[in-house]
C-alpha positions as CSV (number, residue, x, y, z in Angstrom):
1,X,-12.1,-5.4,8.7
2,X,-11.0,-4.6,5.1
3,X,-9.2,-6.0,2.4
4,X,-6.7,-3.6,0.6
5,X,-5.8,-5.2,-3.3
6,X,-3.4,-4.6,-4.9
7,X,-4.2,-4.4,-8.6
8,X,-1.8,-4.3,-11.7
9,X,-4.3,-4.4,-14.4
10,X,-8.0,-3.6,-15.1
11,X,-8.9,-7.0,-14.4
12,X,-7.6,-7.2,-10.7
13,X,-9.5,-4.4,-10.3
14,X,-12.9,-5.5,-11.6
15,X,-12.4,-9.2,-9.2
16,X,-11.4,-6.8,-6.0
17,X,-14.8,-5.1,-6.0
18,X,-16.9,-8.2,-7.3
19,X,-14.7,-10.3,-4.6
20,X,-15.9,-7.7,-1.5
21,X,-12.4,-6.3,-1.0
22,X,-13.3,-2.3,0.2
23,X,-9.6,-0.7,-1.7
24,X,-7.3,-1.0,-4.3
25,X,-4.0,-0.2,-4.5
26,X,-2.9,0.3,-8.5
27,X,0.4,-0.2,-9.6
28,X,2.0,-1.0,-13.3
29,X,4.7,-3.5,-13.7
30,X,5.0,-6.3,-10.9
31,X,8.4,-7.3,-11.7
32,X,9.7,-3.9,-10.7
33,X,7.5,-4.5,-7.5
34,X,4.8,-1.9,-9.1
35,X,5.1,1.3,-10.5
36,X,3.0,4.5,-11.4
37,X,0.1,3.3,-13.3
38,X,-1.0,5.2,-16.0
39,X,-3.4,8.2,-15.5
40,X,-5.5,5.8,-18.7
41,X,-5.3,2.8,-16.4
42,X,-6.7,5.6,-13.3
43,X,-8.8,6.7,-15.1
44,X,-10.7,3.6,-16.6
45,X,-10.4,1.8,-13.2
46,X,-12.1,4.7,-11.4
47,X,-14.8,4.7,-13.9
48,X,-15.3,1.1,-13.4
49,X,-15.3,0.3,-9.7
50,X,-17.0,2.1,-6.5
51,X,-14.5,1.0,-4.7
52,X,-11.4,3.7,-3.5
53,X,-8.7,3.7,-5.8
54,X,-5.1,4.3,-4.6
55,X,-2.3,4.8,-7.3
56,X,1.0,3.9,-6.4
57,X,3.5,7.0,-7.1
58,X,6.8,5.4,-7.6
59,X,8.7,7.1,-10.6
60,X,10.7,3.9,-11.2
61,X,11.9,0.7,-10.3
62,X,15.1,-0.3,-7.8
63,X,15.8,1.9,-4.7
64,X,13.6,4.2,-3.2
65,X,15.8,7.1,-3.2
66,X,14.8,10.2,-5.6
67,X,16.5,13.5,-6.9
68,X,14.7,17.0,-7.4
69,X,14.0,16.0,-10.4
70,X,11.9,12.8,-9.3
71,X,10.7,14.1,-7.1
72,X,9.2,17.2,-9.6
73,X,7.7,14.2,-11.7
74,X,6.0,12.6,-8.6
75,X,4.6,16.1,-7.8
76,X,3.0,16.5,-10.9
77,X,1.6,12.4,-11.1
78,X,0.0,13.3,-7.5
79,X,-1.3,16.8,-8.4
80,X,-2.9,15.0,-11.4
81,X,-4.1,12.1,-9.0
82,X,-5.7,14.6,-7.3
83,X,-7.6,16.4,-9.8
84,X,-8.5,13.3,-11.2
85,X,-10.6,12.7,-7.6
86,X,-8.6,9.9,-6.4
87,X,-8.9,10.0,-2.1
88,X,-5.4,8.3,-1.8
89,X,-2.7,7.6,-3.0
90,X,0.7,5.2,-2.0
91,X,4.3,6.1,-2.0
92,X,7.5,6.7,0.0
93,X,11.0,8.2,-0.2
94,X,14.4,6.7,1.6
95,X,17.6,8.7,2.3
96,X,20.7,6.6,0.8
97,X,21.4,5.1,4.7
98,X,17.6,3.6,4.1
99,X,15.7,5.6,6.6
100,X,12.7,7.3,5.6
101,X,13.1,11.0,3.9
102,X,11.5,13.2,6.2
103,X,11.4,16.3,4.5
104,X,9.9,14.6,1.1
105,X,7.6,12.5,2.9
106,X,6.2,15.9,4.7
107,X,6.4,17.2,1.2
108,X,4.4,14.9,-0.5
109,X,1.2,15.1,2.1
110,X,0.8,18.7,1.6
111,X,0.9,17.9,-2.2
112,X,-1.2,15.4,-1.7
113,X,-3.6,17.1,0.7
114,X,-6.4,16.1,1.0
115,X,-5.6,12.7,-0.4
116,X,-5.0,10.0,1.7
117,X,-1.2,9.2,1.8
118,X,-0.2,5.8,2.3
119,X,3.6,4.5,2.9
120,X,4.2,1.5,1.0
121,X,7.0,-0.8,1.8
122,X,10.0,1.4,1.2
123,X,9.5,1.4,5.2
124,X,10.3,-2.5,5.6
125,X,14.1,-1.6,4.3
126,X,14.3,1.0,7.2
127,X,17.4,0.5,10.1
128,X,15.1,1.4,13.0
129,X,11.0,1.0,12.7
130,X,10.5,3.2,15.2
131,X,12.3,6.4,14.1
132,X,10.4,5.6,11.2
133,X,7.0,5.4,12.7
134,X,8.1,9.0,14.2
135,X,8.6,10.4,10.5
136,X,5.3,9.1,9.5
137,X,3.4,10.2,12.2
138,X,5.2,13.5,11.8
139,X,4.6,13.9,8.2
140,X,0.6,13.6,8.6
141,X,1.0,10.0,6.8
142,X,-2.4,8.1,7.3
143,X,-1.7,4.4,6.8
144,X,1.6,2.6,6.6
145,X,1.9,-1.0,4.5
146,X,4.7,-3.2,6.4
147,X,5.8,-6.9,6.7
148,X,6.7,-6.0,10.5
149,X,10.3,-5.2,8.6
150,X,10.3,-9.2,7.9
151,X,9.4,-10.6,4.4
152,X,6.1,-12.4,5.1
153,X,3.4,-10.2,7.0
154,X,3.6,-13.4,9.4
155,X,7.0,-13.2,10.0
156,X,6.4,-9.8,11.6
157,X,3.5,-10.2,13.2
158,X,4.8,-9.5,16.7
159,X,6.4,-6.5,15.6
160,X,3.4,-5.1,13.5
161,X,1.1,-5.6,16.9
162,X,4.1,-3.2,18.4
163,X,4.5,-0.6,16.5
164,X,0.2,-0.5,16.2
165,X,0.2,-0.2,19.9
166,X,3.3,2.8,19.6
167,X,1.0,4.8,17.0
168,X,-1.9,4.5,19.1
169,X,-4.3,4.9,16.8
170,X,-2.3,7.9,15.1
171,X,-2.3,6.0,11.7
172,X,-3.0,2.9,10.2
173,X,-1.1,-0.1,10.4
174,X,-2.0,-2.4,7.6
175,X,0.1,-6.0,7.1
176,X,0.8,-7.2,4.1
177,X,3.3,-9.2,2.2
178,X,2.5,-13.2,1.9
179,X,-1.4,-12.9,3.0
180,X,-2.9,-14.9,1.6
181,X,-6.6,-16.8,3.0
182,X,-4.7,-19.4,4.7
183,X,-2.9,-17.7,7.1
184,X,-5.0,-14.4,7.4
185,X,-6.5,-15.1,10.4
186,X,-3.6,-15.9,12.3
187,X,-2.0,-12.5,11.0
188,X,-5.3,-10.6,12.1
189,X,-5.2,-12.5,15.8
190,X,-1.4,-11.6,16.2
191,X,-1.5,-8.0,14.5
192,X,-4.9,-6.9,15.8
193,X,-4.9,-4.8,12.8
194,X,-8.0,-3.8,10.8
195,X,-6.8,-3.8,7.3
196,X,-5.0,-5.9,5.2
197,X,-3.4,-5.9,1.8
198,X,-3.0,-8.6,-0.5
199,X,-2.3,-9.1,-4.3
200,X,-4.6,-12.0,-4.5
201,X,-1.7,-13.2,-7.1
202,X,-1.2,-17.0,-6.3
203,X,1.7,-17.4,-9.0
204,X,2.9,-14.2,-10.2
205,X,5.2,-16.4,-12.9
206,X,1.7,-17.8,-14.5
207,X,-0.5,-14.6,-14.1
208,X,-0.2,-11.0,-12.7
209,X,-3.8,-10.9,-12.4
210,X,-5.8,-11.9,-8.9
211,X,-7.5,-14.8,-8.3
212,X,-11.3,-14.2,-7.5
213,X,-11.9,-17.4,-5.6
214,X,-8.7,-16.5,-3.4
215,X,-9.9,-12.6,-2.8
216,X,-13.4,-13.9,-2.0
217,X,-12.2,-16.8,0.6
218,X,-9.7,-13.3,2.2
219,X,-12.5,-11.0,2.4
220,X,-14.8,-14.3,4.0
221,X,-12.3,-15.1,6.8
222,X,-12.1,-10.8,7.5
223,X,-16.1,-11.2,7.8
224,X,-15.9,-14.2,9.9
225,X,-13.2,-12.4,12.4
């Protein structure tokens, strides 16, 4: 069982390895819902922590939809991810109707080869999860982060445990949105999932930086499962 943070600052990233959590996803700029962070912030963070570092590629904030040239910007930020030595990294690219971009999501593995590619929650605005889960698997992604196409990890539970059991062990499906320690179990025992992801952020208008005490009591109920 594994605990997937998601850091935006130096800081979170420092409490997710002290904490036990086993990733990190990096992102800049929570109010956007996380952006590229920069290669400083990478680079610093990977020098810091033992733990896997995943930068979030997202070339800016609002919709999910990108032109050629976005998409030549995200190219370079994940060719420079991967000479940096990063082993993954977390993106995603919608068509204007909100279903996934099949050709730029097929595009952006073989950039990113061999990097990890995880789909973030561009997926969660998608009309039909399973078509989606069809241009993942298609693509070569490796892990998809979803709220079960819901706004709270919980809400989706049911359909989270579905579309693991469609993917049959194809990729990972990791929850997350709302997890937080007190309802972490019950999202493991309805999900069956392995991995989870969590900000650790108890009130993003006070702080954008994790709690320690809140990432140590998630990774102590994933030890206890």
């Amino acid at each position: 069982m594994l605990l997937e943070l998601c850091a935006y600052n130096l800081e979170s990233c420092l409490i997710a390895e002290k904490a036990g959590a086993g990733r990190i996803e990096l992102c800049s700029n929570p109010l956007e819902g996380g952006v590229t962070p920069s290669f400083g912030l990478i680079a610093t963070a990977m020098e810091r922590v033992a733990i896997p570092v995943y930068p979030m590629l997202r070339p800016r904030g609002g919709n999910f939809v990108y032109g050629a040239d976005e998409l030549e910007v995200m190219k370079k930020d994940i060719l420079q991810c991967r000479e940096m030595g990063c082993v993954g990294i977390a993106t995603g690219v919608s068509l204007a109707d909100s279903r996934l971009d099949a050709d730029a999501m097929k595009q952006i593995v073989a950039w990113a080869y061999p990097m990890e590619v995880t789909c973030h929650k561009v997926f969660d605005r998608v009309p039909d999860a399973y078509e989606a889960l069809d241009v993942l698997l298609a693509a070569g992604v490796t892990r998809l982060l979803t709220s079960g196409l819901e706004r709270t990890a919980l809400g989706g539970a049911q359909l989270i445990a579905e579309m693991k059991a469609y993917t049959q062990g194809r990729m990972v499906i990791m929850p997350g949105g709302g997890v937080r320690a007190g309802n972490l179990r019950e999202i493991a025992e309805k999900t069956s999932a392995g991995e989870f992801h969590s900000s650790g952020i108890l009130n993003m208008a006070v702080s954008q930086t994790a709690d320690e005490y809140e990432v140590r009591a998630m990774v102590s109920v994933l030890k206890e499962i």
